[in-house]
Structures are given as structure tokens and as C-alpha cells.
C-alpha angles and dihedrals in degrees: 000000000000094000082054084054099057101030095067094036094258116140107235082210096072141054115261108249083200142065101250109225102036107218128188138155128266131179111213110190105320102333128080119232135183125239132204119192126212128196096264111270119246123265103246096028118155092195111113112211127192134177129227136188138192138152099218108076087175091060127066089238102129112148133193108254108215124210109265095005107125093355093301113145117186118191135192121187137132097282091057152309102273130203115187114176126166117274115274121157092199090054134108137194134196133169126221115207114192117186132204105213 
């Protein structure tokens, strides 16, 4: 939690005032995605992140989303790290942040 913290310029110290991730809702052409919304992550950066999705919390079935495999986008820009995926209520993401400090 802490290298989250920091990462995206939080203070592990404190309460959150937020909902981190943000997450809100997008149509894209006909189908309706959800989006979650990161602090945008530093220029320079040599943390790798990676999102990941699954629909069975219980099981250890967590897979890497790819940019543009089964309608994911992920964007990263100086507003935020976004994640938009297509709407699933049985769906879960995570993101795996792996630094190399």
C-alpha cells in the first residue's frame, strides 16, 4: 500500500479523502465499459503496472488485461492511468505495481 502511496503522490499517513480508484461509468461506441481512474503515474517512472482482471475472487485466476485484447484500453496521460474494460458485474481488477527500486 505504501508504494501505491507514494507512486501516485498519496501520503500513506493520512486517510484518503477519495475513492481510489475513481470509477465511473463510459459508453464507447454501443457498449458500456467501466472505467477506473488512477492519480496519474510519474514521467521517468521504473515501476512497471499492470492490470489484471478475474471473476472468481475465491480462485487464484487473475489474468493481465492488454491494451486492445477483448475491447480493454488502458491509458496512461497526464490526467490519470485509465483502465476501461467492458461492463461485467461479475468482474474484478487489480493492479500490480512492481518497482524497481
Amino acid at each position: 500500500i505504501n508504494l501505491v502511496e507514494f507512486l501516485f503522490g498519496g501520503d500513506p499517513m493520512t486517510a484518503d479523502s477519495f475513492q481510489f480508484p475513481e470509477v465511473s461509468q463510459e459508453v464507447i461506441g454501443e457498449a458500456r465499459y467501466a472505467v477506473f481512474r488512477y492519480p496519474a503515474v510519474p514521467a521517468g517512472t521504473e515501476s512497471q503496472i499492470t492490470p489484471e482482471a478475474t471473476v472468481d475472487l475465491a480462485g487464484d485466476s487473475w489474468a493481465p488485461l492488454q491494451n486492445g485484447v477483448a475491447g480493454i484500453i488502458i491509458e496512461s496521460t497526464a490526467e490519470g492511468y485509465f483502465v476501461k474494460m467492458p461492463a461485467d458485474v461479475r468482474q474484478y481488477l487489480r493492479l500490480i505495481i512492481a518497482s524497481a527500486l
